[in-house]
C-alpha positions as CSV (number, residue, x, y, z in Angstrom):
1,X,13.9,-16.2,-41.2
2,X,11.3,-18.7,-40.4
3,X,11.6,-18.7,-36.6
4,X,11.4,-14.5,-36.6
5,X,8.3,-15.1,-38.6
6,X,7.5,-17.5,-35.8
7,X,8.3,-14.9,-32.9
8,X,6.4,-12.4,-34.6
9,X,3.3,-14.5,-34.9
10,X,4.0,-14.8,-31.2
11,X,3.9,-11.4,-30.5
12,X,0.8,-10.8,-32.5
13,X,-1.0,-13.8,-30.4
14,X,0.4,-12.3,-27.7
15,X,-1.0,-9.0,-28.3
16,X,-4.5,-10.1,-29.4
17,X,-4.7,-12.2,-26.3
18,X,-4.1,-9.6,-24.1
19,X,-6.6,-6.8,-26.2
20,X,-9.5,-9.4,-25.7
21,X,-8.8,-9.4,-22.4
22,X,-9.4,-5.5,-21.7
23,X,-12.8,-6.1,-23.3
24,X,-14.5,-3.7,-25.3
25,X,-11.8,-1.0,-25.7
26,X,-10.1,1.0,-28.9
27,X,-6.7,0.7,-30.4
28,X,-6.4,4.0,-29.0
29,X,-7.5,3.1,-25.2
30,X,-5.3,0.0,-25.6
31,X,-2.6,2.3,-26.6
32,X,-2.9,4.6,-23.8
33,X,-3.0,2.0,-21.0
34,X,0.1,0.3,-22.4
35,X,1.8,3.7,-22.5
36,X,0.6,4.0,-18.8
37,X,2.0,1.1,-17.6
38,X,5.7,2.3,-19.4
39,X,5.5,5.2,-17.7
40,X,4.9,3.3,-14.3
41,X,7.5,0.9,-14.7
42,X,9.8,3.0,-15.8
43,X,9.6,4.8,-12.5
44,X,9.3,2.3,-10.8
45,X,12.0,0.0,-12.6
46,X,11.7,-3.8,-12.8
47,X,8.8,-6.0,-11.3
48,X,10.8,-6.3,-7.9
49,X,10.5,-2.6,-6.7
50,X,7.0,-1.9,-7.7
51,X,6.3,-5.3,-5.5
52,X,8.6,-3.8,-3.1
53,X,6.9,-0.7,-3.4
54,X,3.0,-2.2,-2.9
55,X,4.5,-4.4,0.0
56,X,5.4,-0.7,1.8
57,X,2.2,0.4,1.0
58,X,0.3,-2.0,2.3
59,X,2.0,-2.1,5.6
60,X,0.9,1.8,5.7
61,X,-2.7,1.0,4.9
62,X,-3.8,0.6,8.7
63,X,-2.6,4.7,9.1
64,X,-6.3,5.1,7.5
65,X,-8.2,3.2,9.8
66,X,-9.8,5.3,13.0
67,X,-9.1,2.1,15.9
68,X,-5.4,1.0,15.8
69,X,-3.6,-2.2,17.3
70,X,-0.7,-1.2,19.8
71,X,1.7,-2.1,17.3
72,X,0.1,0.3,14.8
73,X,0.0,3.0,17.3
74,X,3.8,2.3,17.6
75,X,4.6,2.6,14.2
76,X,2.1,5.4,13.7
77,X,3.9,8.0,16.4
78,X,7.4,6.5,15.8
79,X,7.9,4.9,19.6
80,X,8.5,1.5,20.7
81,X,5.3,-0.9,21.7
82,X,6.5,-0.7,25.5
83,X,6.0,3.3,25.1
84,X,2.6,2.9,24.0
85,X,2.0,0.1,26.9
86,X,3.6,2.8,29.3
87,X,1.3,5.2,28.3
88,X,-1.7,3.9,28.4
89,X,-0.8,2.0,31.6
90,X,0.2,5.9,32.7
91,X,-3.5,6.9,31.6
92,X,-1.9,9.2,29.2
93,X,-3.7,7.9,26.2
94,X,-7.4,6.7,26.0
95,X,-7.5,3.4,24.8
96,X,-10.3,0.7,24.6
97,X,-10.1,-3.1,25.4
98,X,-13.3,-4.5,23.8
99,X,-12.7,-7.8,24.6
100,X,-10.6,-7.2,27.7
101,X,-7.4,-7.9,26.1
102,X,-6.5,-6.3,23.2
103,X,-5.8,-2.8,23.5
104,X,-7.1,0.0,20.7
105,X,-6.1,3.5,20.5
106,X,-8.2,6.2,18.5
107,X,-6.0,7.3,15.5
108,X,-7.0,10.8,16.9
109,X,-5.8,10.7,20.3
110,X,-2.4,9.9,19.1
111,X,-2.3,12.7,16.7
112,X,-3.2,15.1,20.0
113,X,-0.3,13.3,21.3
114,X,2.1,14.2,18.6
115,X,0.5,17.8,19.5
116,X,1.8,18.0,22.7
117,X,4.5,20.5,24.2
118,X,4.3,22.9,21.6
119,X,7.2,24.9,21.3
């Protein structure tokens, strides 16, 4: 009995801690951000896949950008970096070189290149 009283004094500490950390908020608003993050984890599942899932994400982040790396452009249009090489070295796509090495392709021109032989 006295180490559930115990945990339960935990759990209150617990609790309190993490309220005074959300700073001036209600019961209510508490209540509705924990019932947020339920519903996200239990699509998501455990703390593995929703890392999993930020990971993915984050590797898709650069598709926003405008300028994109050769690798990027790869990934982007769903070719190998050696096809993006080819075509630039083909003058098929613009691309920039800045500095004189690295090559940058406009997020734009790739999408025309998806565009192309329309059937």
């Amino acid at each position: 009995m006295t180490s559930e009283f115990i945990a339960t004094l935990q759990r209150v500490e617990n609790v309190s801690h993490l309220l005074s950390k959300m700073g001036e908020s209600t019961v209510d608003e508490a209540v509705q951000r924990i019932e947020s993050i339920y519903t996200f984890m239990e699509r998501y599942g455990d703390l593995g896949e929703i890392f999993e899932h930020f990971k993915e994400l984050e590797s898709k982040l650069f598709m926003c950008r405008e300028m994109l790396t050769v690798e990027e452009a790869a990934e982007y249009i769903g070719v190998s970096k050696s096809q993006i090489y080819l075509m630039t070295s083909n003058k098929e796509i613009t691309h920039f070189k800045p500095r004189g090495k690295f090559i940058y392709i406009e997020r734009k021109e790739l999408d025309d290149v998806l565009r192309r032989n329309v059937i």
